[in-house]
C-alpha positions in Angstrom: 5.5 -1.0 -18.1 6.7 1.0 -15.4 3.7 3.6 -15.2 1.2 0.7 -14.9 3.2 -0.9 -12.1 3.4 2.8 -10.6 -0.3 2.7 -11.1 -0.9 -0.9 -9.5 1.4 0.2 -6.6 -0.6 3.2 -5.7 -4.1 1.4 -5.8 -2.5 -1.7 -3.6 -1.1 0.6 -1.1 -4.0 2.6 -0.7 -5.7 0.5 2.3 -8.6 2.9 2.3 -9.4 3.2 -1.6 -9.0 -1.1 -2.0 -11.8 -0.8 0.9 -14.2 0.9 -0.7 -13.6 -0.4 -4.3 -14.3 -3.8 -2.6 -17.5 -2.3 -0.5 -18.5 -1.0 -3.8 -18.6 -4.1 -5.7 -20.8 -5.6 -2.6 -23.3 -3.1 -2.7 -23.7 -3.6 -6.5 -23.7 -7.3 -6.7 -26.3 -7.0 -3.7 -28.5 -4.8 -5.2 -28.1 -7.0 -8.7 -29.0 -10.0 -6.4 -32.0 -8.6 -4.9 -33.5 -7.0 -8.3 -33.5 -10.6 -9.5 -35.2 -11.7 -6.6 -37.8 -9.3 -7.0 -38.3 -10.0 -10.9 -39.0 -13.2 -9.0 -41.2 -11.8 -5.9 -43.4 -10.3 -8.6 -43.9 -13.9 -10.8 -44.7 -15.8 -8.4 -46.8 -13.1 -6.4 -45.0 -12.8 -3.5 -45.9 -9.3 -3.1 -44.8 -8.4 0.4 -41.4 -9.7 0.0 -41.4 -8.0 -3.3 -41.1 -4.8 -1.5 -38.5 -5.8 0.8 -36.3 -7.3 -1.9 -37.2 -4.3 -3.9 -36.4 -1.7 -1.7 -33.5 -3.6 -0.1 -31.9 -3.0 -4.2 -32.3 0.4 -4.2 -30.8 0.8 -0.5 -28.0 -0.7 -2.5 -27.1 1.5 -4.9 -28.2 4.8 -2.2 -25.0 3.5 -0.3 -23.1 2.2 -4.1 -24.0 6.4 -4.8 -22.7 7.5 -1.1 -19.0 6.3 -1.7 -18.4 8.8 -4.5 -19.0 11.7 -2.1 -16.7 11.8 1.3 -15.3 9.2 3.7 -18.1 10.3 6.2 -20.4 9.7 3.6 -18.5 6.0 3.0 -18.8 5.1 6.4 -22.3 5.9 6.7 -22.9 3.6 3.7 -21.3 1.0 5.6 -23.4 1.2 8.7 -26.8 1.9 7.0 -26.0 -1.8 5.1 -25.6 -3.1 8.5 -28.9 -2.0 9.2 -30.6 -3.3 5.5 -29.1 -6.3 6.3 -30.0 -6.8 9.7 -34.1 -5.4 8.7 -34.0 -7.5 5.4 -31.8 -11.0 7.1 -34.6 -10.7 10.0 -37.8 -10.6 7.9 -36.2 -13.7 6.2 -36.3 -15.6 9.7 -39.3 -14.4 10.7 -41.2 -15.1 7.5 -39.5 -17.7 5.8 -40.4 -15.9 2.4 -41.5 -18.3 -0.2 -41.8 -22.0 1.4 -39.2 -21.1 3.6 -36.6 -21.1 1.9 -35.4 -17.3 2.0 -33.6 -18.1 5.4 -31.1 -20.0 3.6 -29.5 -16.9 2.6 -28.9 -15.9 5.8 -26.0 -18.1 5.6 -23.8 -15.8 3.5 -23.9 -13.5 6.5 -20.7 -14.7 8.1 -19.0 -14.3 4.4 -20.3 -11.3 3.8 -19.6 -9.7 7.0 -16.1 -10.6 7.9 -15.1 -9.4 4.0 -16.7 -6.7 4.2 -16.2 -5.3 7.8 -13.5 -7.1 9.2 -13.5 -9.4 12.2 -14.8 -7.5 15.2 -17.3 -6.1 13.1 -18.5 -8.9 11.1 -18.4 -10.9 14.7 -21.2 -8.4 16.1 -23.0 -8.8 13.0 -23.1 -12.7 12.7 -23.7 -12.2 16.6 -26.7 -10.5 16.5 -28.5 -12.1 13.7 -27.6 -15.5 15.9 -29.4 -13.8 18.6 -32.1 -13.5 16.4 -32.9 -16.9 15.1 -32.5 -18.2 18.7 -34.8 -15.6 19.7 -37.2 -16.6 16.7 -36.6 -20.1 17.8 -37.1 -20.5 20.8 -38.6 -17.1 22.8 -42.5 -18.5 23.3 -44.1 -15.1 22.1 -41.8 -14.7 19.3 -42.3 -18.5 17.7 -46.0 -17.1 17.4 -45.3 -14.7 14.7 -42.1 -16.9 13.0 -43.1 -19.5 10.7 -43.6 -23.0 11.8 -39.9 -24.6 10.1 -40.2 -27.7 12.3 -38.4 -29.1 15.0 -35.9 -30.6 13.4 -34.7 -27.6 11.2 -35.0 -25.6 14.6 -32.8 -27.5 16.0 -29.7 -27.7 13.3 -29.9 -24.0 11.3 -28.3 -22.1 14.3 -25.5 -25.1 14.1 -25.1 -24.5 10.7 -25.4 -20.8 10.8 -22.1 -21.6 13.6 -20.5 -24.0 11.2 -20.9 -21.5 8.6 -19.2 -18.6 10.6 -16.3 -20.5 11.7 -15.3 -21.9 8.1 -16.0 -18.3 7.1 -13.1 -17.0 10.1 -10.6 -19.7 8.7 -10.9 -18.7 4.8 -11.0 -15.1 6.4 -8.0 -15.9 8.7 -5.7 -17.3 5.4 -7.2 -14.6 3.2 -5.4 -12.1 5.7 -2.2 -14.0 6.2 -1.7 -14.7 2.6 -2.5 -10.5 1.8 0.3 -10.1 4.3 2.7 -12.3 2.7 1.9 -10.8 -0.5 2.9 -6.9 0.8 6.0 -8.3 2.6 6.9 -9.9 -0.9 6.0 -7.1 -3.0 7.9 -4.9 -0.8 10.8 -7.0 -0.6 11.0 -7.4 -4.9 9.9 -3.3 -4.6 13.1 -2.7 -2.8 15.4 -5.5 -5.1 14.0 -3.1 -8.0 14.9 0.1 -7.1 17.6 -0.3 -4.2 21.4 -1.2 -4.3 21.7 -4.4 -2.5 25.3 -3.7 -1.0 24.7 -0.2 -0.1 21.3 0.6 0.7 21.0 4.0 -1.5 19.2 3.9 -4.7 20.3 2.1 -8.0 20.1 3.3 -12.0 16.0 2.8 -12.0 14.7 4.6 -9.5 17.3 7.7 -10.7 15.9 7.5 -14.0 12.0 7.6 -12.4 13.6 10.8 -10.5 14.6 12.7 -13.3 10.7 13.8 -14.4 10.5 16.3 -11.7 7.9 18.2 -10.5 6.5 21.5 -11.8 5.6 22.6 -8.0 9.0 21.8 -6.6 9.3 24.1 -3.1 12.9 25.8 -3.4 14.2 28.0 -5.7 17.2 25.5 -7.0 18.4 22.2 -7.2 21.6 20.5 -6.4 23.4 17.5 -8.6 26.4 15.7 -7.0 28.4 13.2 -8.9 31.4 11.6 -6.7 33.1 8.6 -6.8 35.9 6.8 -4.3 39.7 8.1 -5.2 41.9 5.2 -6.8 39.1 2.3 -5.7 41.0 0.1 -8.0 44.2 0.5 -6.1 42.1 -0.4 -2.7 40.3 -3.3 -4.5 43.7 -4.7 -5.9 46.2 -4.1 -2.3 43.4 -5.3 0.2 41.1 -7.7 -2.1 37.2 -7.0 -3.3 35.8 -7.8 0.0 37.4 -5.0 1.8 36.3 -3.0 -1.4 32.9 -4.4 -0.1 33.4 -3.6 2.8 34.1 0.5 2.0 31.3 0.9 -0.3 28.8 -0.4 2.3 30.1 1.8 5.2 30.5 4.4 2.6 26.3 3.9 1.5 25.9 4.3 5.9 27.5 7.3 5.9 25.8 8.7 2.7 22.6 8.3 4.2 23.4 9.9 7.5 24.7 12.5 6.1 22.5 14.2 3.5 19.1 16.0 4.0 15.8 13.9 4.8 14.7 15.0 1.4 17.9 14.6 -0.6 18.4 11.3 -2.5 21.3 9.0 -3.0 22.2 6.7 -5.9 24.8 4.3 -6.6 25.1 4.9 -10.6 28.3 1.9 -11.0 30.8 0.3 -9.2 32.4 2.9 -7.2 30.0 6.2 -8.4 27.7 7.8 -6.6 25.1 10.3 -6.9 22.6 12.6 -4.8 19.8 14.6 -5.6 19.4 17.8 -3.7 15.6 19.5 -4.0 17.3 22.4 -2.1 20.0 23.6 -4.2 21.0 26.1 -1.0 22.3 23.4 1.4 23.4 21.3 -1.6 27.4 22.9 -1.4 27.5 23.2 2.7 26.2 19.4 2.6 28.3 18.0 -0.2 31.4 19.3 1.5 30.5 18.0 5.0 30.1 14.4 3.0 33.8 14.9 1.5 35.1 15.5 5.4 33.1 12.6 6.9 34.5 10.1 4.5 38.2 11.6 4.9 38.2 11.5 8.5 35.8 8.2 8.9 37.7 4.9 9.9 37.9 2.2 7.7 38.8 -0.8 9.5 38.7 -4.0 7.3 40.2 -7.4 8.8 42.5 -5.4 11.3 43.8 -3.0 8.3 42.9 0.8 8.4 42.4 1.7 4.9 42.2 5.5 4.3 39.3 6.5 1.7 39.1 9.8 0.3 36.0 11.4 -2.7 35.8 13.2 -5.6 33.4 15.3 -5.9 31.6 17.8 -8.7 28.5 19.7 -7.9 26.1 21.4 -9.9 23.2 24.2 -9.1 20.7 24.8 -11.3 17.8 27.3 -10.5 14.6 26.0 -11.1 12.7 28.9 -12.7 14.5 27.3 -16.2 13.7 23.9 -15.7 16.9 21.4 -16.7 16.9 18.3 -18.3 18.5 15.8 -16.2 21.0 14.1 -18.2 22.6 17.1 -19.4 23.1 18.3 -15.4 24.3 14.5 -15.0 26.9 15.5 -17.4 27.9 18.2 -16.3 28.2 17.1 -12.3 30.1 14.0 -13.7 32.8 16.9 -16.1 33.5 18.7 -12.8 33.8 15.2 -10.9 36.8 14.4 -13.2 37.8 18.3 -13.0 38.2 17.4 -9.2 40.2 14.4 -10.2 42.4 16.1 -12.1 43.0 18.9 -9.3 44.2 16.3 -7.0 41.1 14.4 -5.7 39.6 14.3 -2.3 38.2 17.9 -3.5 34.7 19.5 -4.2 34.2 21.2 -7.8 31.0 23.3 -7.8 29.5 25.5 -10.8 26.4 27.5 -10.5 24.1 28.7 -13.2 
């Protein structure tokens, strides 16, 4: 379950590859659309507008056949349908195709080309295909070569063509605002699964998705670091469990700001820790600097200083002999309790 929702994860986040999925599927139902239309073109004789519909279809699946190769190439499959459309939409206007009636489909322009392109984009598009049928309309030289749709239809298809664009912005408008509130809730549940709510670092899951690492992993070693708060219980029962709270969520602040950019930290139970080091050379210097910090930070809960010391047990593994995670998780956690037993507020480390 988790590698499909991996899977979903990386398709929804990729902005660019949802884009052309969905510019895919356009150009495929369009060219499906306009193959139909010239099976029809060809019964009922309509031969010029065969060849429009016919090679509007095969334009289709030219710019379907242009997203496999590059982005450029994408793009350019994305303004050469601008053109089709704009060539095939105009013809429509112009010549009404059969009794008039292919105009009608110029109003699943404004659908079609805020989806597809967006809103400044798909604006300029509706745009100039308005400018058209006005033109078509209404320009004395170029109602000579339009055919004659009649006053009345004159008159009420651009307002309709309008009408159609603006419903088309609204359903746009919500399409957008519910994707948004979607990716905020996705992220939000995204985080609830794989982050520790009091202290920010990681939980149990997303250790266990780290521990399949890499076979290209940059450094030469690795660095596992098990700790956990010295005599938490005696905190939690002298001061009560929100100033327990209270240390393990400055405690998660301070593990954060401590280790590497590229180091990861875990809380693996109530007052255990652990952090992933993919450079096992900084892994000791690091750990120890932790240890320090926490000695020497502050702890001020309700007016009380409470001091807060760390156990800790490292282990370095070289990478050339790849280890299997719970075995090092053992092993960190052995010399955790080897600090424990040497006093606490110590570092244990072991190489090998």
């Amino acid at each position: 379950m988790k590698k499909y929702l991996e899977k979903f994860n990386i398709l929804v986040n990729d902005s660019r590859m949802f884009t052309v999925v969905r510019r895919r599927v356009v150009y495929v139902v369009f060219a499906f659309i306009a193959l139909v239309m010239s099976v029809l073109n060809i019964i009922t004789g309509q031969k010029l507008l065969l060849c429009f519909t016919a090679a509007f279809s095969f334009l289709c699946m030219i710019d379907f056949l242009l997203t496999f190769f590059s982005e450029k190439a994408e793009k350019l499959a994305a303004v050469l349908f601008i053109l089709e459309i704009l060539v095939l939409f105009s013809y429509f206007i112009f010549t009404g195709g059969t009794e008039g009636f292919s105009i009608i489909w110029v109003i699943l322009l404004p659908t079609i080309g805020l989806s597809f392109f967006g809103f400044k984009q798909g604006t300029i598009l509706c745009a100039s295909i308005l400018i058209i049928i006005l033109a078509a309309f209404n320009v004395p030289w170029l109602k000579g070569i339009c055919v004659d749709y009649g006053q009345t239809f004159r008159l009420r298809f651009p307002f309709v063509f309008v009408s159609s664009y603006i419903v088309s912005l609204f359903l746009e408008y919500m399409r957008h605002l519910t994707a948004r509130e979607l990716d905020e809730a996705k992220k939000k549940y995204e985080r609830l699964y794989n982050h520790d709510q009091l202290t920010g670092l990681y939980n149990r899951y997303e250790m266990d998705r780290c521990s399949e690492f890499p076979e290209d992993l940059d450094n030469d070693s690795l660095g596992f670091l098990s700790f956990d708060i010295d005599l938490f219980k005696n905190i939690n029962d002298t001061y009560g469990h929100l100033a327990g709270d209270y240390i393990l969520k400055e405690l998660g602040k301070i593990v954060l700001e401590t280790i590497p950019g590229n180091a990861k930290a875990f809380r693996t139970g109530g007052e255990e820790f652990f952090v992933l080091y993919y450079d096992g050379e900084k892994a000791e210097k690091n750990a120890e600097l932790l240890r320090k910090t926490i000695e020497n930070y502050y702890f001020v809960f309700d007016g009380t200083q409470i001091k807060v010391t760390i156990s800790l047990g490292l282990i370095i593994v070289n990478t050339d002999s790849m280890p299997v995670f719970d075995q090092v998780f053992g092993a960190a956690d052995n010399l955790l309790y080897d600090a424990k037993q040497s006093g606490r507020n110590c570092l244990k480390v072991y190489r090998r």
